[in-house]
C-alpha positions, -999 to +999 in steps of 0.1 A: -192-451-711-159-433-716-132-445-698-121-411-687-156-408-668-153-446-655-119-438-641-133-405-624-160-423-607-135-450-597-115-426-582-145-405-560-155-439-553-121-448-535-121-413-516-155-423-507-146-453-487-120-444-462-146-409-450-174-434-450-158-459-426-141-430-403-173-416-401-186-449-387-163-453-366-164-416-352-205-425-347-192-453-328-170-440-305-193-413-298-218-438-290-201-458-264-193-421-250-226-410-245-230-449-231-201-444-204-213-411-196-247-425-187-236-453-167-211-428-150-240-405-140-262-429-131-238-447-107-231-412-092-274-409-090-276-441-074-244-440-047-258-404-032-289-418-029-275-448-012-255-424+010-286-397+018-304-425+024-281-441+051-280-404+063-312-405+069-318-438+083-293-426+107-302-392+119-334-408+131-323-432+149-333-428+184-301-449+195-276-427+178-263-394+200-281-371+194-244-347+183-242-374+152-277-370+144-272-331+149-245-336+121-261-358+100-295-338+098-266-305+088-256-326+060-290-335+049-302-299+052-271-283+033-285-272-002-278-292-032-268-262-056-238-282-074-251-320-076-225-330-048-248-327-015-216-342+002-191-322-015-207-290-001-215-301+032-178-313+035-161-280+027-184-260+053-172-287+079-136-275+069-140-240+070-155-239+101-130-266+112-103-256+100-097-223+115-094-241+153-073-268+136-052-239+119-055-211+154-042-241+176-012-255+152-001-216+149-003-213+190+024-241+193+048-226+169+046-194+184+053-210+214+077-229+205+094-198+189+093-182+224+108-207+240+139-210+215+145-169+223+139-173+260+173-159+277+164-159+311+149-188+333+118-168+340+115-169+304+118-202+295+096-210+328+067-187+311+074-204+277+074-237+283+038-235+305+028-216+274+040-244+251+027-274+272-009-254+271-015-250+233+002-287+227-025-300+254-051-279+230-035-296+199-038-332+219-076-326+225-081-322+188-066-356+178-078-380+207-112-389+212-133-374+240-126-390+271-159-410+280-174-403+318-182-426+346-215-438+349-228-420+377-259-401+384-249-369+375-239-382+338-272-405+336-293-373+338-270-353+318-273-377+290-244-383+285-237-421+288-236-435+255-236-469+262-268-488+250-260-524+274-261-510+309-274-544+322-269-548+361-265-508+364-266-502+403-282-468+415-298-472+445-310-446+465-300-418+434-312-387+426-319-394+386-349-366+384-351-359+342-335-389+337-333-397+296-325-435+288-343-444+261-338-476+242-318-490+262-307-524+278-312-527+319-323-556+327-314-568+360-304-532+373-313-521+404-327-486+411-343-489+447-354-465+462-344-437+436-365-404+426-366-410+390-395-392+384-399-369+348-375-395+334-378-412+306-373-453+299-389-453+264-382-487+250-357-499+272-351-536+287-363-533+321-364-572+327-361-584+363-351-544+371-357-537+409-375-502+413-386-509+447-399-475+471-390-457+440-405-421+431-418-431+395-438-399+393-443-391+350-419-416+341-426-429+305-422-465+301-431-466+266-426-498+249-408-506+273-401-547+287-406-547+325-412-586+322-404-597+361-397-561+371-400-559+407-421-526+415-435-530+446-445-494+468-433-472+440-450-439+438-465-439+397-488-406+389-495-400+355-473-426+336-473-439+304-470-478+297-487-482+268-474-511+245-451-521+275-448-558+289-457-561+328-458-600+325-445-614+363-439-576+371-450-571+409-467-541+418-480-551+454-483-522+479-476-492+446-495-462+448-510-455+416-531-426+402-541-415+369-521-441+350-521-453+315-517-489+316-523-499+281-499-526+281-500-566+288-496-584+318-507-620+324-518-643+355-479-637+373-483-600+374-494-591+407-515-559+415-522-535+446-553-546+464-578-537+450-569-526+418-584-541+383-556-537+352-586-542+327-601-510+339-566-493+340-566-506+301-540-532+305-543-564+285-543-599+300-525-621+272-524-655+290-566-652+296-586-680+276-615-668+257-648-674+275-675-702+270-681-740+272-650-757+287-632-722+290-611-717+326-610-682+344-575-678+362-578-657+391-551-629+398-531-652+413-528-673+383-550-704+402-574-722+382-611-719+387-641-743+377-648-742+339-679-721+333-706-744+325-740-730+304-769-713+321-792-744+305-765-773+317-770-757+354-808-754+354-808-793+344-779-798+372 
């Protein structure tokens, strides 16, 4: 071979190199890229779901009020055109916020511009009631909402929040539509109150006193009335199935058409005269019958073991 043609080939071979290896490289970077970019995305994918999903968990949560879950379920329901579910949902919240964040912050300049060309003591008077109105309105928007007192009126409004309300004393209150569900009571006393139509879904009744209480449609739902001293309530058309009534007294109530689907045990005392098993309550403390079994009575007093018809016909 000519060396005029080796040192041509030499030379392509050399310009070779260097484009080969940037090439490489370029495939490289591009690579880890494409690699970055996926891990990006899918940590994006995974942290909205994590968020939706803590959304959701939350906005059916019977123990949250109900305004969060009224927010929550907005989010969840704002359409996903962009990818960012949150990103949309959170500029709707400022527009509609933001024009009674901006309306108020303008009211207390103007005001405060009226007051500063005020001349006469009538006007300053007129400005500075004007001024200490829209500041008040600016105040409401930074502090949180002031929480009312426990009383009646607010338990059948809804609007106590609190979810331990143990040793709550209402006696003698008008709690009609009352709506507390899920919530701890135990050891409150409601005596002679008209809390019929409410609601006590799942709450901790333990050791609550209802005594000579109107308990007309009241749900007791899952609820734990474990000790819960009933005795001459008025109950018509309730619901108590999957509640607890062990040690509950219900001497002297006057019961009719009531779904008593719930547990009790040898404690709970009855009306005269009424059977629980018929009612569809549940005995959990009875023994199973047969040889060497023992019947407890309804006042939780041992009988004589049931013996065999054949053992008694050789007796």
């Amino acid at each position: 071979m000519e060396p005029d043609v080796i040192k041509t080939i030499v030379g392509y071979v050399a310009l070779a190199v260097p484009i080969t290896v940037a090439v490489g490289n370029l495939a490289r970077i591009t690579m880890e890229w494409l690699n970055q970019r996926h891990k990006i995305k899918s940590t994006v994918i995974e942290q909205t779901h994590k968020i939706t999903t803590h959304y959701l968990d939350r906005a059916l949560d019977p123990n949250v009020p109900l305004a969060l879950r009224h927010q929550l379920l907005r989010f969840l329901a704002t359409p996903d055109r962009s990818g960012s579910r949150l990103e949309n949902w959170a500029k709707g919240e400022l527009e509609r916020v933001g024009s009674i964040v901006d309306e108020t912050n303008r009211a207390v300049e103007e005001a405060e511009k009226e007051l500063h060309a005020a001349k006469t003591a009538p006007q300053v008077a007129a400005a500075e009631r004007k001024l200490s109105e829209a500041m008040k309105r600016q105040r409401s928007l930074m502090e949180p909402p002031v929480k009312p007192p426990i009383t009646a009126a607010a338990l059948r409004a809804g609007l106590v929040s609190d979810d331990d309300l143990s040793g709550l004393d209402m006696p003698n209150s008008d709690l009609k539509r009352m709506c507390l569900t899920y919530k701890k009571l135990r050891g409150a006393n409601f005596s002679g109150s008209d809390l019929s139509d409410a609601s006590l879904q799942g709450c901790d009744l333990r050791a609550t006193v209802f005594t000579n209480s109107n308990l007309s449609h009241t749900v007791f739902y899952k609820a734990d009335l474990r000790g819960a001293d009933l005795q001459r309530v008025t109950l018509v058309r309730n619901d108590f199935r999957e509640a607890h009534l062990e040690g509950a007294d219900l001497r002297g109530a006057t019961i009719e058409d009531v779904d008593f689907r719930a547990t009790y045990d040898g404690s709970t005392q009855w009306p005269e005269g009424f059977d629980p098993d018929e009612a569809g309550g549940v005995r959990v403390d009875a023994k199973p019958s047969g040889v060497g079994s023992t019947r407890q009575d309804q006042d939780g007093k041992d009988a004589q073991p049931s013996v065999p018809g054949d053992a008694l016909r050789r007796a």
